[in-house]
C-alpha positions as CSV (number, residue, x, y, z in Angstrom):
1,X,6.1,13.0,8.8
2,X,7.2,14.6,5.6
3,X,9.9,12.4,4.5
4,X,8.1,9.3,6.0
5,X,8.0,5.9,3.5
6,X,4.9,4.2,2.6
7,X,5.3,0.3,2.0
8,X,2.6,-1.5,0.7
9,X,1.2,-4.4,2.3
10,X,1.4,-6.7,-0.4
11,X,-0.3,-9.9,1.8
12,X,-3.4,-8.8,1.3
13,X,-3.0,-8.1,-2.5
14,X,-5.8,-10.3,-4.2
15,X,-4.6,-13.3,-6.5
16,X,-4.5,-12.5,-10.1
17,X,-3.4,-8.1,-9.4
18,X,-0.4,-6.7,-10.4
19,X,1.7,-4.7,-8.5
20,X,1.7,-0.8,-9.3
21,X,4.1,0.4,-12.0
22,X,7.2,2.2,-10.5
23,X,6.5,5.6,-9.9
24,X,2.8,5.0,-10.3
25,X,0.5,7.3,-8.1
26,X,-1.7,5.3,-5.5
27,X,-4.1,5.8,-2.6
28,X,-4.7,3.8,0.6
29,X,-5.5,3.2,3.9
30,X,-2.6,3.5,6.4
31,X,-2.6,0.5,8.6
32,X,-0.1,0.9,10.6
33,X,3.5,2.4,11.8
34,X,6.2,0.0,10.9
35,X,9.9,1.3,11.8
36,X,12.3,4.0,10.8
37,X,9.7,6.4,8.9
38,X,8.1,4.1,7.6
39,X,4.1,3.4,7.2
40,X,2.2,0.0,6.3
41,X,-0.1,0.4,3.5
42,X,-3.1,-1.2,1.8
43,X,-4.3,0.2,-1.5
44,X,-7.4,1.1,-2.3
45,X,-7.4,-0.8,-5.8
46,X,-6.3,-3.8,-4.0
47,X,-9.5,-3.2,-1.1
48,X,-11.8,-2.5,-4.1
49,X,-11.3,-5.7,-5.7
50,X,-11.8,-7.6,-2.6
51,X,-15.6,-6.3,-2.6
């Protein structure tokens, strides 16, 4: 989906992270559709530091 909206899942951000800067380029793992376009997220730098 071309136009489709990627929200990250920010519940399974580890303590202590920030949130990406506005207009920041990330990469994740799509986890799942949400509603209206739009697709749940988790970020690689978030998975990362969980390991």
């Amino acid at each position: 989906m071309p136009n489709a909206m990627a929200l990250a899942e920010i519940t399974s951000m580890p303590r202590g992270m920030d949130l990406p800067a506005l207009g920041a380029f990330v990469s994740g793992e799509g986890l799942r559709h949400a509603y209206n376009h739009q697709v749940r997220v988790r970020l690689d730098e978030w998975r990362a530091a969980d390991e």
